[in-house]
Structures are given as C-alpha cells and as structure tokens.
N, C-alpha and C positions, 0 to 999 in steps of 0.2 A: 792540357789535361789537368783536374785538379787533381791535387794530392791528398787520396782522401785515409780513412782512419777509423776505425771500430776498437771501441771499448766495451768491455765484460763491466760489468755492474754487478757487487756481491753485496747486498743489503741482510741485514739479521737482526736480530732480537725483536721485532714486532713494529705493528701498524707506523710507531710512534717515529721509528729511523726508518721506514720503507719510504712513508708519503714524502719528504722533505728532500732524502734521494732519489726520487723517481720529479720532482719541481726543477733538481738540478739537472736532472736528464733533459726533460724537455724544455729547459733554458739553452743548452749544451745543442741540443738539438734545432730550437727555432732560430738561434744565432749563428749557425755554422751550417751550408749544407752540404760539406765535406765529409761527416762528422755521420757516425754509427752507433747504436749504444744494444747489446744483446745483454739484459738480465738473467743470471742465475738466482735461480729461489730456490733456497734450501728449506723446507718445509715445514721444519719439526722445531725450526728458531719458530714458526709465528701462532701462536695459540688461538688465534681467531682464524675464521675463511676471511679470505682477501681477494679470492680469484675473480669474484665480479670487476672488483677494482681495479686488476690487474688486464682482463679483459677489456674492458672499456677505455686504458690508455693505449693497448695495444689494434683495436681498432682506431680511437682515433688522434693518436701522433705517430707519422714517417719515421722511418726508420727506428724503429724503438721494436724489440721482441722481447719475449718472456720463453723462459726456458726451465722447466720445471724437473728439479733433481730427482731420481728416485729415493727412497726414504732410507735410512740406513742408521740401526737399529743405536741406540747412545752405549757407552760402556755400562755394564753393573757398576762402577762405580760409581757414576755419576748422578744415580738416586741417591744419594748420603751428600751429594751439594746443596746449603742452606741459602745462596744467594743465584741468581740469574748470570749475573755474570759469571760467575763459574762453567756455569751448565753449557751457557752458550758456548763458550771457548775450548768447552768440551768437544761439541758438538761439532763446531768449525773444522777443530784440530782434526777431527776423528774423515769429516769430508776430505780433506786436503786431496787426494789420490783421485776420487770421483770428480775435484773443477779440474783438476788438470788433465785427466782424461778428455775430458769434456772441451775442455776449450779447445786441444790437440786435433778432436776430432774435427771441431769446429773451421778449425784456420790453419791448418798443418797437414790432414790426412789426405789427400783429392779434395779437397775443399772447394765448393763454385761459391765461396766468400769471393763479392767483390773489392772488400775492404778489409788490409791487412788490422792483422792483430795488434793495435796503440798501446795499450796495456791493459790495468787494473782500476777499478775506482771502487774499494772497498769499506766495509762499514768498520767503526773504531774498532769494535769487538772481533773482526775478522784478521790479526795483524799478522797470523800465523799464514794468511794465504800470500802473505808477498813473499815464501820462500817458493810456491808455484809461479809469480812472476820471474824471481830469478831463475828457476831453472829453465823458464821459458824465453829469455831472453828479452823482457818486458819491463817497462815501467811498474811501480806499486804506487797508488795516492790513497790516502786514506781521508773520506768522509766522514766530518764531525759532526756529529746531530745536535751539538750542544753548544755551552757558552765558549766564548775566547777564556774566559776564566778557568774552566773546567779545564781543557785544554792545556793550559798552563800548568795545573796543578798536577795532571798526569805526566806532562813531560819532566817535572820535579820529582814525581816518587820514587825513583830511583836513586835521584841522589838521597832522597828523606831516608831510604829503605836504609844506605849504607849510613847515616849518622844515627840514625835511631834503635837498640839495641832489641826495648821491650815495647807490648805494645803502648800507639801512639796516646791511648787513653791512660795509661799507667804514668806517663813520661811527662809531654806539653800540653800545657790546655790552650796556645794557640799556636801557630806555625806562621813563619816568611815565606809567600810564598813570590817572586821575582816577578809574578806578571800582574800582583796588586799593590797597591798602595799602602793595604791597611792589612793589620795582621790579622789572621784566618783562625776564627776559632774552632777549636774541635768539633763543635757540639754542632757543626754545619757541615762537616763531612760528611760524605754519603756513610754510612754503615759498615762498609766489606771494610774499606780503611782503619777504623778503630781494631782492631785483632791481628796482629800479620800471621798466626798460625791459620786464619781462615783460607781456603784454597781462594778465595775471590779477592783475596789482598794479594797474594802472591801473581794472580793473573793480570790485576792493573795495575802492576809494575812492570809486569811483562810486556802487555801493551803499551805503557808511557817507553818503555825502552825502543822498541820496536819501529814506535813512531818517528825517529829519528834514522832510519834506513829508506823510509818513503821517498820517492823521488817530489813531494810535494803534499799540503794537509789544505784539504777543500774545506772552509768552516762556515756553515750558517751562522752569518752574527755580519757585521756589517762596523766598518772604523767610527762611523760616527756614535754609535753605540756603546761600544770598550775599546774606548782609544789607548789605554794604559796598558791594557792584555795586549790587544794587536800589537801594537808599537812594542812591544818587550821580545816578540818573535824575532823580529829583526836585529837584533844587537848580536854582535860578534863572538860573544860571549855563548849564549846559547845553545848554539851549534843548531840548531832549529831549520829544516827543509823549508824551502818559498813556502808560505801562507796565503791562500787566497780566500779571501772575506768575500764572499759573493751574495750573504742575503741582505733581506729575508726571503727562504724561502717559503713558502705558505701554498697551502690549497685551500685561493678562495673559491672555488667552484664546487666542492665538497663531494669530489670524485672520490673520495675515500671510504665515503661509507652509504655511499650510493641514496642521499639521502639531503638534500640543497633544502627541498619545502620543510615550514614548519608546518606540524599539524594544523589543521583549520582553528580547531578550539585556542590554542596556545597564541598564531597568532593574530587571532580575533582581542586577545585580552592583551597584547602588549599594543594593538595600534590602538587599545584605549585609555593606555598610560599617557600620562603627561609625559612630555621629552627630557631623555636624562634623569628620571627619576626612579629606576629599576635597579637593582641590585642583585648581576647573575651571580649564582651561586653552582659549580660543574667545579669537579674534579678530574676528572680524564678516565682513562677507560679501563686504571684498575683504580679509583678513588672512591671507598667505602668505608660505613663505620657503622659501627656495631649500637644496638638499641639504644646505652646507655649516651653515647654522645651525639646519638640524633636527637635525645629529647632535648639536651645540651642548646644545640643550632637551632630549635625550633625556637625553644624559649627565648634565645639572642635574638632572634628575628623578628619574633612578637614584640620585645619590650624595645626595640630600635623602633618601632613604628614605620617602619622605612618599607615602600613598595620593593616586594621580589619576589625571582622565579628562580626556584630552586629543583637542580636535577640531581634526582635523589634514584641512587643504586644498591641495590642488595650484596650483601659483602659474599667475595666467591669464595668455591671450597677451595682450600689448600691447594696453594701453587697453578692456578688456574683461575683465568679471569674469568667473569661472567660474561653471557653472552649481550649484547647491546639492550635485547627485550627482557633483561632477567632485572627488573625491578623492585627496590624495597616498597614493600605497602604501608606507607604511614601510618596509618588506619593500625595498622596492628602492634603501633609501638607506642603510639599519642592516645588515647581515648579518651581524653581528659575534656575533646570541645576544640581543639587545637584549630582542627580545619576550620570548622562552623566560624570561630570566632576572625581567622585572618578571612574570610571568605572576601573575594574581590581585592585587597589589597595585598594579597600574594596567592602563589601557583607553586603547587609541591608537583612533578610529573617525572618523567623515566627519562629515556637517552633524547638530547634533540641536537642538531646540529649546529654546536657550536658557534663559530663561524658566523653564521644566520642570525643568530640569535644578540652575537654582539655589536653586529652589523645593523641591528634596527634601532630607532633613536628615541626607544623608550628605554634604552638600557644607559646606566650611565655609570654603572661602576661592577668589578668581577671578582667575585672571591672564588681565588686559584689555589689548586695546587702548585703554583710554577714549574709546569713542566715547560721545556724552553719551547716548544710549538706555541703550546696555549698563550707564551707572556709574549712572541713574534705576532701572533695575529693580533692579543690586548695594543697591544703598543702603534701597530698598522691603523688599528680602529680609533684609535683615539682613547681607550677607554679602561681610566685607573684602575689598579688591583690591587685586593686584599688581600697579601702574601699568608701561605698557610702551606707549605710543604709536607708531604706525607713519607717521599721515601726517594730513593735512589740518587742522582744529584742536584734534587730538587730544595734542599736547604741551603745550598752555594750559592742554586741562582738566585733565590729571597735575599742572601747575606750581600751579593753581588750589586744587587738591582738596586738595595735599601741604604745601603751606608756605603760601600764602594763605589756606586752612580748616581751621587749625591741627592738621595731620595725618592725613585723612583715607583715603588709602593711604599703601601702603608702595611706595616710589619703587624700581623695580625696574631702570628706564633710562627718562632722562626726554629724551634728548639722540641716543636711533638712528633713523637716516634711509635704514637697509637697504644697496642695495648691498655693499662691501667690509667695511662694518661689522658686523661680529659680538657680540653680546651670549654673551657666552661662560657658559659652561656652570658656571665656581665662579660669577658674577653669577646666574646661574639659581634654582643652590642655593641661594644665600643668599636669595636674594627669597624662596623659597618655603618656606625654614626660618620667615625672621621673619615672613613671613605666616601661619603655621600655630602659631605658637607663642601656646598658649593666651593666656599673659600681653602680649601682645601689646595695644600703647593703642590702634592703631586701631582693632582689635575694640569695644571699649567705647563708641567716638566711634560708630563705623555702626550701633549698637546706639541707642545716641541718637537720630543723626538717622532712623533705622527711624521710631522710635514718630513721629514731629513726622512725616514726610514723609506718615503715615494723619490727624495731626490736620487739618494743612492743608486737606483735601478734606472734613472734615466742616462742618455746618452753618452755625457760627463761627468757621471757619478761614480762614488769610488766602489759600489761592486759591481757596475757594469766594466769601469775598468778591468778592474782586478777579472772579471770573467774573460774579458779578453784576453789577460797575462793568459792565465790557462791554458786556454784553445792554443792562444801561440807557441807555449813550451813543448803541449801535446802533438800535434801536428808537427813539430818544430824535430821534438824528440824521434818521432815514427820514420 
C-alpha cells in the first residue's frame, strides 16, 4: 500500500502568486502519484476573476481541487491601509478561524478523505496560517513567488528592525544584506520598507520572522540563477528552514488567462518582422502610466528607430486593477501623427499573452517591469530585458539581476516610483538602442542562463532534485 498524503494549498494576493503555486502543484502532482493537493481561495486577496483558470486545472490535472472560501467582510480598519501587503495580512489574519474549520471539516470530522492531512503549503503573505497548522498538528511551508534575494532580505528584517531606530530612509542609504554580495541600496527597496511607522513594514517583519517556524521555504528561483542567495540559506549561522529551489516555475501554456492565441492582426505583423528585431514592451497586469509619460515612451520608441510592439494599458482607479480589456487609447493622448508616422514599424495594442509573444522569433529584446514571473519566462526564452521596475519588489529584482548577476539586464531606470517622475524619452531611447544592439553582453549572458534554466528541471538537475528533497520530507514527515 502506498503511503499516500494531501496538502491544503493557501495562495493570496493575486494572479501573480496563484499561477506559479498552482505550476508547483502540478509538478508535485505529475511527479508523485501518492500525493494530493486541495486548494483554498480566499476570495477578496484576488481583484480579478480567476475561476475560469481555476476551473480548467481543476478539470484537467488528477488530484488537484479548488475549494472556494465564503467571503468575510475585512475590518473597518483596514481601508485606512496605503500598501497591499497590509491589506492582505489583514485579511488572512482575519480568515484564520474559516481554513481551520475548513480543513477540520475536511480531514478530521467523518471525512471519506482518502488521503491524510500532510500539511500546509502557503503563500509568503499568509505566515499567520501556520499557527492553524500547529494547532492542527501539521507541517507549515511557505511558498516564495519571488527572488532568492528577496527572501533573504525578509528573513534579515528583523534583525534590521532591532539595529535600526528611525526610519531606514532617515538612517542608511545602503544596507548588508547576508545573502548578497554587494551592498543593497535604499532606493531599491520595495516602498512599505522605507517608513517602519507604515502598518506594511511592521507586517514584513512579521512575515520574515515567522518564516523561520516553517518546517521548510519552497522558492521559485533555481541555484544556477542566485547561487550566492541560495547558498547563504545554508550556513549555520542563519538558522534558516531547508530551502528548496525548484524553478522555474512558469505557465507556458497560458492557462492563466485563458488566452495562448495572439490576435490574428498582431500576429500577422510579428511573422513579418525580421528575427530578433522587435522590442516588447508589457508591464504586467497592474503596469500603467499616466498621459504625460506615455508621450515620454512613444517619443523613446520613435527616435530608437527600433521595431516594437508595445502593450499599452489604461491606468486603474485607485486600488483596483484594470480589467485585462480596459485599454489606454493612444489616439487620445499622441495626436501629433505618432501612429501614422511609426505605421508598420511598430504596434501600440491592449493585453496580449505574454508568454506568446516572447515566444516568437520576431521578438528579440523586453522592456519589463521585472516582476519575477515576467524576468522566469524572459530568461527561459532567451530574450534580454530592459529593466524598468514600477513598484513592489520589483527594484531588487532589477538591482539583483543587473549588478548582483553580473549583468543580466540592461538597467533602463532602476530608481522610478511614478508619480512627478518621468523616465524621459532620450532614457527610453537609449535603453532600447543598448538592448537591441546585437553585440550587446547581456544578450550572450540570457543566452547562458536560457540553456541551464531547461537543465535544472531535467532529471539530474538541481530543481528536479531539490523537488525530490520535498516530496521526500513531506511524505517522510506525514
């Protein structure tokens, strides 16, 4: 008889940590068929519908369920939170009572579960639910949607928290941090960090705390990638739970957003690009700017002379993303001739599928926000990036990728935080002159880590290993 095993899956804060936990599920799942994964969604963490997506793994991968929380109403306080991560940990905190009932009911109460309860495999932001593992007699691991670096820097802020009196922008203008090389400057932290009176600093210190009670930290990121962060989890010093590096993980199928084809028109026009000579241009799915810095990027784009297809999004109301079809209309911000004049050597359009798009081999270079999915799939395809971070810890991984992995993009603005600040239009040009420019080193470098990012996942690769450490602890532990 085998010894088999079900794990609760508690994903949060949106599309961006679902898809990448829901890759490790059915890696967990096509590798193991011992092995059980039942999803809780909590509702009111994800600001888009998702259910089609969710429906469609749950038809088609074994053993894989979705379990849909009832909605439960956030505190009045928690509209007077200025950052997401607040809100979320709010919100988590405030479930706590509903997963443990839930899971109770699940594997505890008369249950015809054929498979006992293995533990938790929760999201960074959820770290308040592994006191529902312990009361439940469970494992807690906690899934990182992010860098090895990031990771590091959270399990440090606690020690930052107790040397640093005022806030960190008042005090140092860079920081040591144990799992880089090079000193970490401010102005690359995510935002909630610089103020410790903000309730979202006091929260990712709660979570870097917390994270050291895990029976273990799943990270999308992979040793040949941040061999210096990885390897720093391990030292004795630390005190750091096993680490397992198991990506990339990525959805190249583009179950995510129910949407793999490009348009016909769009890609009618990239198979009539020459190869490698396109210049995508996509922020992610809250990446928008307001009039004055789109005429900004138009005019970089023009005087680059350089072919590109640029996805261009309408900035959403307050605290709310727009929906995938809510597009900005150029037309109403350029009138100057803008389109007429790039006609044929570039494409302004709305949401397209990613993935797709830097998958075909007219594309030869990506101006990213670096959010870590976007820079896991650039890096899989082959295909350099113009770092341009917009917000949350999306200036680490630029700072990470660019001077901590010996050049990995080309640093296009590593330091804009929107508002008043405009990344102007000669900074445009030039990022996407030396991004396209064939002899260009970082070309060669993503070309490197391309091939190693495919070995890792094969047989004897270090996160197909490392995925086996896992299963064996988890199974091991049950």
């Amino acid at each position: 008889m085998k010894k088999r095993a079900e794990l609760v899956f508690i994903p949060a804060v949106g599309i961006g940590h679902l898809v990448p936990m829901m890759e490790l599920a059915k890696r967990l799942l096509h590798r193991d068929d011992r092995l059980s994964i039942t999803v809780l969604l909590i509702k009111t963490l994800f600001l888009t519908d998702f259910t089609s997506y969710t429906d469609s793994l749950a038809d088609s991968v074994a053993r894989l369920r979705f379990i849909h929380l009832p909605n439960i109403d956030p505190p009045p306080s928690s509209s007077n939170l200025r950052f997401r991560e607040s809100l979320i940990s709010v919100l988590v905190e405030t479930h706590k009572p509903l997963v443990k009932q839930t899971i109770t009911n699940l594997f505890f109460s008369d249950s015809d579960s054929e498979s006992p309860f293995a533990g938790l495999v929760i999201d960074l932001f959820c770290t308040s639910l592994i006191d529902v593992g312990n009361e439940l007699g469970a494992p807690s691991y906690i899934f990182f949607s992010s860098t090895a670096g990031m990771l590091g820097l959270m399990l440090h802020l606690p020690e930052l928290d107790n040397q640093i009196d005022t806030d960190f922008k008042d005090s140092v203008t860079e920081l040591s941090i144990p799992c880089f090389a090079n000193p970490v400057p401010l102005f690359v932290l995510p935002l909630p960090l610089w103020k410790k009176t903000d309730p979202s600093y006091g929260w990712l210190v709660y979570h870097g705390r917390r994270f050291r009670e895990a029976k273990g930290i799943v990270l999308n990121t992979f040793m040949e990638l941040e061999p210096t962060a990885v390897n720093s989890f391990s030292s004795v010093q630390n005190r750091t739970p096993p680490v397992y590096s198991v990506g990339p993980l990525i959805d190249l199928q583009g179950q995510a957003y129910n949407q793999t084809q490009l348009e016909e028109s769009i890609k009618n026009w990239l198979d009539d690009q020459p190869p490698a000579s396109v210049v995508f241009l996509c922020f992610g799915s809250r990446g928008s700017f307001d009039a004055a810095q789109v005429k900004e990027i138009a005019i970089g784009l023009e005087r680059s002379r350089h072919r590109f297809l640029w996805s261009l999004r309408r900035p959403p109301e307050t605290n709310k993303l727009a929906s995938p079809t809510d597009f900005l209309n150029i037309g109403d911000v350029l009138s100057d001739g803008f389109l007429d004049r790039i006609e044929g050597r570039g494409l302004v359009c709305g949401w397209v599928p990613q993935t797709t798009v830097l998958a075909h081999k007219a594309v030869g270079g990506f101006v990213s926000h670096c959010g870590w999915n976007s820079i896991l799939e650039s890096l899989w395809l082959g295909v350099p990036i113009a770092a341009w971070p917009l917000y949350a810890e999306q200036h680490l991984n630029a700072f990470e990728l660019g001077r901590e992995l010996g050049g990995l993009v080309v640093e296009l603005r590593l330091d804009y935080r929107g508002g008043d600040d405009l990344v102007t239009a000669e900074e445009v040009e030039r990022g996407v002159c030396r991004l396209m420019d064939c002899d260009c080193g970082v070309r060669m470098k993503v070309k490197e880590i391309m091939e190693k990012s495919r070995k890792v996942l094969m047989d004897d690769g270090s996160s197909f290993m490392s995925l086996g450490s896992l299963i064996k602890d988890i199974v091991d532990e049950n």
